[in-house]
N, C-alpha and C positions, 0 to 999 in steps of 0.2 A: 387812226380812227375815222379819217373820212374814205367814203366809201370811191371805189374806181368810178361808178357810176353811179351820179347822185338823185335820188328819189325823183319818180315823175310831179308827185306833189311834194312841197315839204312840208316835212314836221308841224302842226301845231305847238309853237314855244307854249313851256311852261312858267308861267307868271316868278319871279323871284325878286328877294331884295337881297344888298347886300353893301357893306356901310365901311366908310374911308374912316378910322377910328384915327385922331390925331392928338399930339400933346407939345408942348412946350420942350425943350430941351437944351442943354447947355452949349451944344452946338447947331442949333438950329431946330426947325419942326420936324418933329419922328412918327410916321405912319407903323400902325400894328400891322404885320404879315405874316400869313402862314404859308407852311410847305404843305400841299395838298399829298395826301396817302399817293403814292406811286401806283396802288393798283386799283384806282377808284376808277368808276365806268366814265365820267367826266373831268377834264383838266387833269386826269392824273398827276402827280409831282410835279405840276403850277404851283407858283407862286400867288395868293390872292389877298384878297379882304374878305371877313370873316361875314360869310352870308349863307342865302341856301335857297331852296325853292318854298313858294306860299302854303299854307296847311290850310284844309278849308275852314279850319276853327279859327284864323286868324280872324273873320269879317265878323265875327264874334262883337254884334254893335254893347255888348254889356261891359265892354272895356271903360276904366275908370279912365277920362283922357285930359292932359293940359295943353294948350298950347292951339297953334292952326287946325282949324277942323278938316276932315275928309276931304270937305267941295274944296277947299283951297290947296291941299296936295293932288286934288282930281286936278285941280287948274292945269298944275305944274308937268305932272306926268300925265296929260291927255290920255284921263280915262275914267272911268266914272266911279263917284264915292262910294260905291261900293267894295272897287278894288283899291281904290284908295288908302282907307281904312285898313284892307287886310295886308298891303304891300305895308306901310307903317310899323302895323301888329308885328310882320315878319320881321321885319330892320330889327326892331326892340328883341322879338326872341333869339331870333338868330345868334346877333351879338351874345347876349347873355349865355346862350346854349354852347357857342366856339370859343367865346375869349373870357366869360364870367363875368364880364362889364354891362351893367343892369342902367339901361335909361328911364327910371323909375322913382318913385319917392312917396314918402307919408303924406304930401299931400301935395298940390298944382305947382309950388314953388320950392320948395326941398327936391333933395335928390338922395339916394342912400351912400352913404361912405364906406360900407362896408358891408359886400355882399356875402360873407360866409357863411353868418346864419340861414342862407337860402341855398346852401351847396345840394339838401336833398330834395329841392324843387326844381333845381336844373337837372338831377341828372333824370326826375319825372318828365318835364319839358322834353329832353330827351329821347327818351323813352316812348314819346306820346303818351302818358299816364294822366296828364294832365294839361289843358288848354291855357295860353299866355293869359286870358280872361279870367278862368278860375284859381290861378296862381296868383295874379296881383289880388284879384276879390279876396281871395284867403289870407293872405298874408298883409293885406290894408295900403296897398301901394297904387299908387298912380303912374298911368304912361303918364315921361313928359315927351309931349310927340314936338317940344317946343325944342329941344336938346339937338334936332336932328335940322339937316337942310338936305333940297336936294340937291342931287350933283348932275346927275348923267342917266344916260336909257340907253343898253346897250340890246341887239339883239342875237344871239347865235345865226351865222351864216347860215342860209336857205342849205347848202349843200350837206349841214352836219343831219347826220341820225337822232342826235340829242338837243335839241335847243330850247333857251332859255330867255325871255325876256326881261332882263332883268333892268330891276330902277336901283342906280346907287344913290345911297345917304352919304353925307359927312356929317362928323360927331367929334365935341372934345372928349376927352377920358375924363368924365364925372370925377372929384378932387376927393383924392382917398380912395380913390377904386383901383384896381389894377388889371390888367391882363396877362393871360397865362395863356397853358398850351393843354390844357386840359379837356380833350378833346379826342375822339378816336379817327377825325378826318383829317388831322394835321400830324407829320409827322414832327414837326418844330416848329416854330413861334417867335418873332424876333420884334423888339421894337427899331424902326430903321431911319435915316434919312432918307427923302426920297430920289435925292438925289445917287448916293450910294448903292441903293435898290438895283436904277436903270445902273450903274458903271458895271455892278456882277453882272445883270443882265447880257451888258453887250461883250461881258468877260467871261461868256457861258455858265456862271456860276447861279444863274438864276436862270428859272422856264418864265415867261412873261407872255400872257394871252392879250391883245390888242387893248381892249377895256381896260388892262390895269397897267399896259407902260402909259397909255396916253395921259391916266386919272394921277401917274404918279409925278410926270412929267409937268401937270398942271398944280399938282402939290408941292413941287421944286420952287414955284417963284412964287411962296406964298413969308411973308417976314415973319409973320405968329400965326400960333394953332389958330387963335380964338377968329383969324378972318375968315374961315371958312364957316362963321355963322352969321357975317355980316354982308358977302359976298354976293351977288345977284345975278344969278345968273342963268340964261334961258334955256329947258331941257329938250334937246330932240331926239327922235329914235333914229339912231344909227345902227344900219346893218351891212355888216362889211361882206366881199364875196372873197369866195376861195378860187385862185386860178390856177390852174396843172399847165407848167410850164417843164415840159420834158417829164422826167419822173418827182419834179417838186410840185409843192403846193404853196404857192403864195399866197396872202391875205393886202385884199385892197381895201383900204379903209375908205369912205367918200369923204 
């Protein structure tokens, strides 16, 4: 997918979020993972976190919201409450739209236990039918943007055709919610160790794009899900280059 010879200018990245969903487990913290579609124009059959690029209805300020405001996720991911707001908005859709895990609740302090009853609002969400804003409005729920932390700022390589700037969240799995594979971007869906992750990785049994061995690597020395919301920890945009070493392409991360 990269090209022989890469763009005199690059790409304008496209804004995205895209969220490290974590839980508890009997042998340790299990991150949710999907196999991306093999013939998707991006990461094809990657392995990721369940996220995607911003919609402009995301900045949608009529969102019912709990938790850190905008200016304070502007803080973190250097940029302004504007995108603040709609990079959050997307964490929450996203999620819910890839794995059916809803960061949401009846009111600032609840959270819903069971998303089924809202199976024909995702697949609207989907669909673009319907805006994350006019979905919780109707349905009586509230972002809790308090559920979420950031994690990382990753940027697509200057030399790719497609790039993405994307901000990662970490998130527990809300108690009583689950995640699936319900999805037509994933061809499967697994909950994992993250440590297990990188071992197929490096045993070809997984694709792994930089952003997600490094995010899972740092999920490896973590003792319970629930530190990834107590965790502090400072976000900078990292963008790695591609270098054509004979007929490969290597990735230098800084």
């Amino acid at each position: 997918m990269v090209p022989e010879v890469p763009p005199a200018t690059p790409v304008k990245p496209r804004d995205a979020a895209t969220v490290l969903l974590v839980r508890d487990a009997a042998e340790g913290v299990e991150v949710f993972l999907q196999r991306r579609v093999a013939g998707m124009a991006f990461a094809g059959g990657m392995t990721v976190f369940p996220g995607g690029g911003v919609d402009r209805r995301d900045a949608d300020t009529g969102v019912a919201w709990a938790g850190p405001p905008p200016s304070w996720w502007a803080e973190r991911f250097a940029c302004s409450p504007e995108l603040a707001r709609a990079l959050v908005c997307a964490a929450v859709r996203e999620t819910f739209e890839e794995s059916g895990v809803l960061l949401a609740g009846p009111s600032e302090t609840t959270v819903v236990a069971d998303t089924a009853p809202y199976a024909a609002a995702r697949r609207a969400l989907v669909d673009r039918e319907v805006s994350l804003a006019g979905f919780l409005a109707s349905s009586g729920l509230v972002l809790r943007a308090d559920l979420l932390r950031p994690w990382a700022n990753w940027v697509t390589p200057a030399e790719e055709p497609r790039r993405y700037d994307t901000r990662f969240f970490a998130a527990l799995l809300p108690e009583g919610q689950r995640a699936d594979a319900v999805t037509t971007e994933a061809s499967d869906a697994v909950w994992q160790r993250p440590a297990d992750a990188l071992a197929d990785w490096r045993a070809g049994r997984r694709l792994l794009l930089p952003p997600t061995w490094v995010a899972l690597a740092e999920l490896a020395e973590l003792g319970a899900a629930a530190e990834v919301l107590v965790v502090d920890r400072t976000v900078e945009k990292i963008i790695p280059k591609l270098v054509r070493e004979g007929g490969a392409v290597r990735v230098v991360v800084p």
